[in-house]
Each structure stands twice: as structure tokens, then as C-alpha cells.
C-alpha positions as CSV (number, residue, x, y, z in Angstrom):
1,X,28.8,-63.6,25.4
2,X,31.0,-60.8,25.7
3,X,32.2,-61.3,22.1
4,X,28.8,-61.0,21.5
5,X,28.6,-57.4,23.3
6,X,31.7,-56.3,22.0
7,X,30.7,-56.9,18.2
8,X,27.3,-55.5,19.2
9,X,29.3,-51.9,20.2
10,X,30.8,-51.8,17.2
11,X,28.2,-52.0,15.1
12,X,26.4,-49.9,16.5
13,X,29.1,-47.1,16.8
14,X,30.3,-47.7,13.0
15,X,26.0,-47.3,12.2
16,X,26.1,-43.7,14.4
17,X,29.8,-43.0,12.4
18,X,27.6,-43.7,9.4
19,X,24.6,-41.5,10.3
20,X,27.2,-38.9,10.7
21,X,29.0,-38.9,7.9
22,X,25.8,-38.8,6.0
23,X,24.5,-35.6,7.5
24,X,28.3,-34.0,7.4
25,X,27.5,-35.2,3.6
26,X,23.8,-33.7,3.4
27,X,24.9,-30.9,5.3
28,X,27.7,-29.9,2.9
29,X,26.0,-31.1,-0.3
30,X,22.6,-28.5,1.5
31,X,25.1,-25.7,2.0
32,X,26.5,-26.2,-1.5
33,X,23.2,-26.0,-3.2
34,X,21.6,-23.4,-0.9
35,X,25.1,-20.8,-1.3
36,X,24.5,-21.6,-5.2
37,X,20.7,-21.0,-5.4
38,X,20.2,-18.2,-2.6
39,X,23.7,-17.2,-2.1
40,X,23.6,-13.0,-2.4
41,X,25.1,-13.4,-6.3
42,X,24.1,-9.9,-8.0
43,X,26.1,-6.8,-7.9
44,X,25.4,-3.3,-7.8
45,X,27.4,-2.6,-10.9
46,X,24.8,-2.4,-13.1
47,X,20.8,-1.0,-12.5
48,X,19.2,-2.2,-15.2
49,X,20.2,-5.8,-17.6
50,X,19.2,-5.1,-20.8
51,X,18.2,-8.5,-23.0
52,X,17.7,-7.6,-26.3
53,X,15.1,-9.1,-29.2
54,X,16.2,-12.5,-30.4
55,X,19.3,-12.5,-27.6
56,X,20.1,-16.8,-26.6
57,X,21.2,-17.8,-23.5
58,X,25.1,-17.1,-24.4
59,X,24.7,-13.6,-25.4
60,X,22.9,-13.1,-22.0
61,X,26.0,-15.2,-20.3
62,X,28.4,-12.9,-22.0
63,X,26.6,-9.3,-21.0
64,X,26.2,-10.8,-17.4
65,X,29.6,-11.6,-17.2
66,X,31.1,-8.5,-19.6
67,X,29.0,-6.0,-17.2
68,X,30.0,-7.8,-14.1
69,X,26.2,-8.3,-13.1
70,X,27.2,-11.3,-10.7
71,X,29.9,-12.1,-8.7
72,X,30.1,-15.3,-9.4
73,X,29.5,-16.0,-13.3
74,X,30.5,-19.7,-13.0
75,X,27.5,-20.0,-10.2
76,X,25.3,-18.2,-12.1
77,X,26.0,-20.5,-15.3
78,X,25.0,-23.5,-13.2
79,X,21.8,-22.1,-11.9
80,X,20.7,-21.3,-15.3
81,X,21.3,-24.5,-16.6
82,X,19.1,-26.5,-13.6
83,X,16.9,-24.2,-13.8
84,X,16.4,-24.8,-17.2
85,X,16.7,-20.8,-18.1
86,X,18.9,-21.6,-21.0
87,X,15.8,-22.4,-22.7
88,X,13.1,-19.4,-21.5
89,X,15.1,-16.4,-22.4
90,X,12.9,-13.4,-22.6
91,X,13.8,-9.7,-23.9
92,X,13.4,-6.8,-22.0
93,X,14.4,-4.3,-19.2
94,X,15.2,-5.9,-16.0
95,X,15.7,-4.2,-12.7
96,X,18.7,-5.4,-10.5
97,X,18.9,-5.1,-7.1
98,X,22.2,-5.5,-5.5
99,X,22.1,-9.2,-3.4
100,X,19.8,-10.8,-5.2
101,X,20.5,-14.8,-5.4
102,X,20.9,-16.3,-8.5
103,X,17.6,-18.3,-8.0
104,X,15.9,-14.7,-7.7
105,X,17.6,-13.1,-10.7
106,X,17.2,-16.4,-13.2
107,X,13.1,-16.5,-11.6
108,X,12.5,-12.7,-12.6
109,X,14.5,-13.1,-16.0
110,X,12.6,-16.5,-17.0
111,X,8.8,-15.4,-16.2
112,X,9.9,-12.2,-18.1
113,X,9.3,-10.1,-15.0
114,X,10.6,-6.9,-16.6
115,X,10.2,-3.2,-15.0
116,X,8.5,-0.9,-17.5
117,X,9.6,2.3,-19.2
118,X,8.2,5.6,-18.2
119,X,7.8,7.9,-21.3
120,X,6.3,11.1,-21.4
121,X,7.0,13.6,-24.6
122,X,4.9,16.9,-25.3
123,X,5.4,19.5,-28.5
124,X,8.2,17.7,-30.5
125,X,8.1,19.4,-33.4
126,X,8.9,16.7,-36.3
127,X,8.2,13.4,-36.5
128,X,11.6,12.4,-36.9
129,X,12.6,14.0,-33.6
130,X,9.9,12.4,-32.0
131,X,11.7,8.8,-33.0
132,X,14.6,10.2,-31.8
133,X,13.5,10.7,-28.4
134,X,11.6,7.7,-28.2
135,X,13.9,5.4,-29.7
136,X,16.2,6.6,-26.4
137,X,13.8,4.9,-24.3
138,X,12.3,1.6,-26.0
139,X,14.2,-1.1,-28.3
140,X,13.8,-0.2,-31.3
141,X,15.8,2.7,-33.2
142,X,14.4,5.5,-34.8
143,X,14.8,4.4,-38.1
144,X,12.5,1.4,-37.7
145,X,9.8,4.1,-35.7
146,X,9.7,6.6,-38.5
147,X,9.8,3.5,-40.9
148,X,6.7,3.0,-39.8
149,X,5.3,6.6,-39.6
150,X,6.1,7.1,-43.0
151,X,4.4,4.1,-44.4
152,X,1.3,4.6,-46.5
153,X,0.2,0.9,-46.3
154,X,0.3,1.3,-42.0
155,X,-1.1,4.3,-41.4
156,X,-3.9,4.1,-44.2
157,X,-5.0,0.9,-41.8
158,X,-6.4,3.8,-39.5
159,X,-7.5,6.4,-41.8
160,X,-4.3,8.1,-41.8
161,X,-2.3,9.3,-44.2
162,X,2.2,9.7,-43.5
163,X,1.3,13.7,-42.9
164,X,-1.3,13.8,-40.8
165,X,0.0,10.3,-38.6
166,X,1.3,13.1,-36.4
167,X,-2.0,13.4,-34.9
168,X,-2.3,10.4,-33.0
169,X,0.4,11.3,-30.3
170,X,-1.4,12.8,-27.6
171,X,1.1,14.3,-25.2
172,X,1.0,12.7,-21.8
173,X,3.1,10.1,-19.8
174,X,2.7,6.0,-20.4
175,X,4.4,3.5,-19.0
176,X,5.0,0.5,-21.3
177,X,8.0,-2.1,-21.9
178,X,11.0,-1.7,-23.3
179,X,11.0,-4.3,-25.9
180,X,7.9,-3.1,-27.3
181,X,7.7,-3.3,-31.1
182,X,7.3,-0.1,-33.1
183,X,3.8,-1.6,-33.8
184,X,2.6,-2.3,-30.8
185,X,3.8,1.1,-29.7
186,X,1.8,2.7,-32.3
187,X,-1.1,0.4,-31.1
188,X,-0.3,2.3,-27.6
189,X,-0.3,5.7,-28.6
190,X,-3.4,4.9,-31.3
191,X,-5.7,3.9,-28.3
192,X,-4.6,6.5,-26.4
193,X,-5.8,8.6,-29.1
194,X,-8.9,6.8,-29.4
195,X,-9.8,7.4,-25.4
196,X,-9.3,11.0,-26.1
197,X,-11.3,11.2,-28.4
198,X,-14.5,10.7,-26.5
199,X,-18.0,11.5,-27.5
200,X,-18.5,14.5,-26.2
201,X,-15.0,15.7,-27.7
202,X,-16.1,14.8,-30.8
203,X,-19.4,16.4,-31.2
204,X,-17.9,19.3,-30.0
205,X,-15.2,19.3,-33.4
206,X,-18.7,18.1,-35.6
207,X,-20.2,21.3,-34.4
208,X,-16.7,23.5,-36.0
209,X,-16.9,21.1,-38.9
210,X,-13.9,19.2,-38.1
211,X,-12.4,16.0,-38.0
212,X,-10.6,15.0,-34.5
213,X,-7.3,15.2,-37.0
214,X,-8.2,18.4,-38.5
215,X,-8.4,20.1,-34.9
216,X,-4.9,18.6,-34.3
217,X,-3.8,20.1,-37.3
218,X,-5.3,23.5,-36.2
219,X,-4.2,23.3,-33.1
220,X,-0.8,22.5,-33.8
221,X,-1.0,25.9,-36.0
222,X,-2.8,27.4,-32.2
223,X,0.1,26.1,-29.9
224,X,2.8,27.3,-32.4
225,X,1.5,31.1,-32.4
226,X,0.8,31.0,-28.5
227,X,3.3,31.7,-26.5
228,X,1.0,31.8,-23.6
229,X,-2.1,29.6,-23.0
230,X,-4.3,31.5,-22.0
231,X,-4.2,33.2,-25.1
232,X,-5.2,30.1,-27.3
233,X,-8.5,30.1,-27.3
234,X,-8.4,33.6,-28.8
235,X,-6.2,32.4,-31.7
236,X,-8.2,29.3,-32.2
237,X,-11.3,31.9,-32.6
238,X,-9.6,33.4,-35.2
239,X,-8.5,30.9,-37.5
240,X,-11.8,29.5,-37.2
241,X,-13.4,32.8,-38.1
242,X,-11.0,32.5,-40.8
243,X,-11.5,29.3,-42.1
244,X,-15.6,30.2,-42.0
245,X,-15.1,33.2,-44.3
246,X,-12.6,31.0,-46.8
247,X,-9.9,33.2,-46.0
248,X,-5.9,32.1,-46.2
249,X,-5.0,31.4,-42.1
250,X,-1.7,33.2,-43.4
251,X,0.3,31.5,-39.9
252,X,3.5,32.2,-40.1
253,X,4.9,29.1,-38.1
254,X,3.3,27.5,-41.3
255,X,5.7,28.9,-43.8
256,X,8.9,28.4,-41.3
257,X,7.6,24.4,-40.9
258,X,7.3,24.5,-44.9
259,X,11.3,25.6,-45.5
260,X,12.2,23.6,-42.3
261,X,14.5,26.5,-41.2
262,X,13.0,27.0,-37.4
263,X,16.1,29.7,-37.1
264,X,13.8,32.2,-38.4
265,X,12.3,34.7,-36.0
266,X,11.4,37.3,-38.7
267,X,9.1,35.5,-41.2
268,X,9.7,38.1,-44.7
269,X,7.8,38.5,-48.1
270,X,10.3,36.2,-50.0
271,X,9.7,33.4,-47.7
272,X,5.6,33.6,-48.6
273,X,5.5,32.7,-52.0
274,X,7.6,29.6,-50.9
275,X,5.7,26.8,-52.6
276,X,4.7,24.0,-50.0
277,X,1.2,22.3,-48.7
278,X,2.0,23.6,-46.1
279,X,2.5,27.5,-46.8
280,X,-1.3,29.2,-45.4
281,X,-0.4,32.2,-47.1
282,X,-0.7,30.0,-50.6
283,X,-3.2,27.6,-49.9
284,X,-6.4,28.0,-48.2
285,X,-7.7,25.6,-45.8
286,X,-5.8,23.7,-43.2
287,X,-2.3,22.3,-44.1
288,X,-1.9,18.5,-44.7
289,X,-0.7,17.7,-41.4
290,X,0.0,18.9,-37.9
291,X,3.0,21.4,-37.8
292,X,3.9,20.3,-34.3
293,X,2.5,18.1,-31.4
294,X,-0.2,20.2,-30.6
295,X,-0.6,20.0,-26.6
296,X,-3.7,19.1,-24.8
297,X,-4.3,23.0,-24.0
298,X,-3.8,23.6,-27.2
299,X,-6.1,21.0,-28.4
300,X,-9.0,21.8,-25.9
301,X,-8.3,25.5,-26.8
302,X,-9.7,24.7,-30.1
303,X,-12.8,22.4,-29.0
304,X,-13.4,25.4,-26.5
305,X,-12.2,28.5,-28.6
306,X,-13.3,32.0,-27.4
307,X,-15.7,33.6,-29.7
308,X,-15.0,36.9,-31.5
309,X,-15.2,39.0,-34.7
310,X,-11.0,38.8,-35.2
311,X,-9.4,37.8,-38.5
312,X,-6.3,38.9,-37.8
313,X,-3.5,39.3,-35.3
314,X,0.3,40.3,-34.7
315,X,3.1,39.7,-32.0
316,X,2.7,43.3,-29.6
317,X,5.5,45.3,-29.7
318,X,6.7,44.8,-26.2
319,X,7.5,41.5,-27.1
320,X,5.5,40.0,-24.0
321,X,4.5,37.1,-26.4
322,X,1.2,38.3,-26.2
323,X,-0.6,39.5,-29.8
324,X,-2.6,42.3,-30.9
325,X,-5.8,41.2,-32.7
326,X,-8.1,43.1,-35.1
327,X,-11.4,43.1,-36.8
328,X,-10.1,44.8,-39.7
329,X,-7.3,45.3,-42.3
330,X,-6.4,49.1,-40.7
331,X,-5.9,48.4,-37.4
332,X,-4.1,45.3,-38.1
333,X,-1.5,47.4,-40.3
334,X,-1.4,49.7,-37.4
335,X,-0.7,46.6,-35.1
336,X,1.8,45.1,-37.6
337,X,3.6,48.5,-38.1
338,X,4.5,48.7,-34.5
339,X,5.5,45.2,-34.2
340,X,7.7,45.5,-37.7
341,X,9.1,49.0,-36.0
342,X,10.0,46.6,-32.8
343,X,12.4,44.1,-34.6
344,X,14.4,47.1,-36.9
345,X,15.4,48.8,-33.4
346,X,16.5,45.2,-31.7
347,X,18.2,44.7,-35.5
348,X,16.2,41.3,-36.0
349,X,16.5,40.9,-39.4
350,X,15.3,37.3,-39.8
């Protein structure tokens, strides 16, 4: 009987020794799991991970651990792999917040949960600077950008042609991801385009007899004259009255675009017989493509231009940036006299 008890007692006590030695195991093996999962893992070396195009799981591995993103690479590593993250890596721009768990980081990396790129760009004057500046901000370089611009197979997909392509970037701010393909960007700042162009917008160029790429083109001529907006609507006027009466616009931000030599503040007689598309004081008409980003003032300037009997104009004197206009050719040689007088006595010579 007390046999009995006794091997009774120790049964039970080596079932309770069990019991605890399980939940010491569960316990540990919980504690290892939870500090490998949702352990604070991410550092606040970095702000942003950068994973580019066609990147596998070990170049990601080697910029984590090269850029110190985690504190604990070897953690990290074994997350990824039970997570199955080895297989779903995604491109793109990721945000990092200091603390984050590995189970945190490896979710937002997986579903592709990437933060997007603010861009905003207004009167770039080339097209190659424009890929310059954007290439700084999304994936691809500005080789591949302008690549693209300069293709007559692309652009001709949207009635387009390489010179006037220019058209289609309406200044503004977008937000969009930073893997984005030079196509699809194009595709970004095309619709854009497209939503500016309303309706109303473009009855309003039908009624000046131009094309929504034609008033870019004059207004990129509008916004490099005006040194002031207010005065744009004025200009547009003008070359509007000039382009009526089949007169040369004779813009001389035309001829500078046309030798590429934007030094130039004195625009002389040998430089208007330079031999370009773009040189208004040759050619009549609009030139092939826009000169510059024309800005939305400067675009609306044209849609909205202030009517008068000017057909010609010239910087003032005083050098406010404002211009002296004219009806006719004597007071314009008046005008352009002064002006002419202006830069001898400040010595500008070109």
C-alpha cells in the first residue's frame, strides 16, 4: 500500500518535472522565434534601401549587410528564408524606419510596399537636362530617358515627332515609383498632358489656329522673352499678330537655342544668318520644337493672350526686364536704339 503511494508521488512529480521542462522548452523555443521575427532588427543607418531592377535575393543580402541596414544580418537571413522572401524579391524605394523587426521589414519588401518619389521639374531648358534631373530621382539613367525621347519609332506612337516630344512635360509635381521604366514614365507625363489638355483648352488654341503642341512651342518662345509674367500675355499677342500677318517672329532666344551657346546676352547680326530650324529670323512660322519647358503661365498666357496692334518689341533700357513694344518699324528703332545704347555703356558686348 504505501509502495503503492510512494510510486504514485513519483510519477506524478516526474509528469509536473515533465510539464515543466516542456514549457521552459516552449518558452525558450517562443522567445527564440518571437526575438527573431519581431525582435527591433533595423537600424537607422540608412533611410531609404534601394533594390534595383532584376536584383535576387543575395544582392539584396549583400546591400543589407554592406550598408549595415540590420543589426543582425544572420537573423535577418533566417527570416527571409521562412518567410519565403528569397523568392518575392521586388525592386524599388523602400522606407526604413529605425526598430523595425525583421518580420516587418521582409512583409513591406515582399508585397512590394515601396514609398514613392516626389518629382516636380519646371523650365529645363533641353531635353537632355531634363534626363539629367530626372534620372537623379527614378531608376533609370538619363541615357536610357533621352533614348527614348529621341526615338522616332516611340514618339511617332503619339503624333510626336523627337523635336517637338518636348511638349508633353507639363511642369508640375507627381509622385510615382522609383523603379518606374522610362516608358511607363513617359506614359505618366503623356496623360498628364492629355488632362491638360481639356476641351475647353483646346478650342481655345482651334480658335488661334493651333495645335496644343504648336502653343507649347510658342509659348516656350513667350516664357523665354518674359522675364516677368505678367507681361506674357503681351508677348504672346504679338507673335500671334505676327504669325497672322506671315511675318518672321525674329525671337532672339530662338537663334541662342539654335547655336546652343546660352552665354549670350547680346544676340548680334552675325549670329542671324545662323542657319538652323530653329533660327525665326530665317524661317517663318514656329520652329520645330519647343525652345524650353514652357510653364503653365506661359502656356495659359498664350490660350489667354492680350490683344493688340504690336509686331514688335525690345528689352527697355532700364533693364527692369520689362520691354518696349511698338506698332511700327520707327518707334521700334527708337526703342531698340535706346536699348542697344544701354549695353555699350554697361560694356556687354555679347
Amino acid at each position: 500500500m504505501d509502495g503503492t503511494k510512494k510510486s504514485s508521488g513519483v510519477v506524478k512529480k516526474f509528469i509536473i518535472a515533465l510539464v515543466v521542462i516542456i514549457i521552459i522548452i516552449l518558452g525558450i523555443t517562443g522567445l527564440f522565434y518571437y526575438s527573431r521575427y519581431f525582435g527591433e532588427n533595423v537600424t537607422d543607418k540608412q533611410e531609404y534601401l534601394y533594390i534595383h531592377t532584376g536584383a535576387t535575393y543575395a544582392d539584396v543580402y549583400k546591400t543589407i549587410r554592406d550598408e549595415q541596414i540590420v543589426k543582425d544580418t544572420a537573423t535577418f537571413d533566417w527570416a527571409a528564408h521562412n518567410m519565403n522572401y528569397i523568392n518575392r524579391v521586388k525592386p524599388g524605394r523602400y522606407h526604413l524606419k529605425s526598430g523595425m523587426s525583421n518580420r516587418h521589414f521582409i512583409n513591406m519588401l515582399a508585397i512590394g510596399a515601396q514609398e514613392p518619389v516626389t518629382l516636380a521639374f519646371h523650365n529645363l531648358r533641353l531635353k537632355e537636362e531634363f534626363a539629367g534631373f530626372v534620372a537623379k530621382k527614378i531608376e533609370p539613367d538619363s541615357v536610357s530617358i533621352l533614348r527614348l525621347l529621341d526615338s522616332p519609332q516611340f514618339v511617332e506612337k503619339y503624333g510626336l515627332t523627337t523635336d517637338n516630344v518636348y511638349a508633353v512635360f507639363i511642369p508640375n509635381t507627381y509622385q510615382l515609383y522609383w523603379n518606374t521604366t522610362p516608358e511607363k514614365f513617359f506614359k505618366r507625363m503623356y496623360s498628364n498632358y492629355e488632362k491638360f489638355w481639356t476641351p475647353e483648352r483646346k478650342q481655345r488654341a482651334a480658335e488661334i489656329n493651333l495645335s496644343p503642341v504648336q502653343v507649347s512651342v510658342l509659348a516656350s518662345i513667350v516664357d523665354a522673352e518674359a522675364l516677368h509674367d505678367d507681361e506674357m500675355p503681351t508677348i504672346a499677342g504679338l507673335y500671334l499678330n505676327r504669325l497672322k500677318k506671315g511675318m518672321k517672329l525674329e525671337s532672339d532666344p530662338t537663334v541662342i537655342f539654335a547655336l546652343k551657346d546660352f552665354t549670350i546676352r547680346r544676340v548680334l547680326n552675325k549670329y542671324l544668318s545662323y542657319n538652323s530650324p530653329y533660327n525665326t529670323y530665317l524661317h517663318t512660322g514656329l520652329p520645330p520644337g519647343p525652345i524650353m519647358m514652357p510653364s503653365v503661365n506661359a502656356l495659359n498666357s498664350v490660350l489667354d493672350y492680350r490683344k493688340s496692334d504690336y509686331i514688335y518689341m525690345c528689352a527697355k533700357a532700364d533693364f527692369s526686364g520689362y520691354h518696349a513694344f511698338a506698332t511700327n518699324v520707327a518707334d521700334h528703332l527708337v526703342n531698340a536704339h535706346k536699348f542697344q545704347q544701354a549695353l555699350n555703356e554697361r560694356n556687354i558686348k555679347k
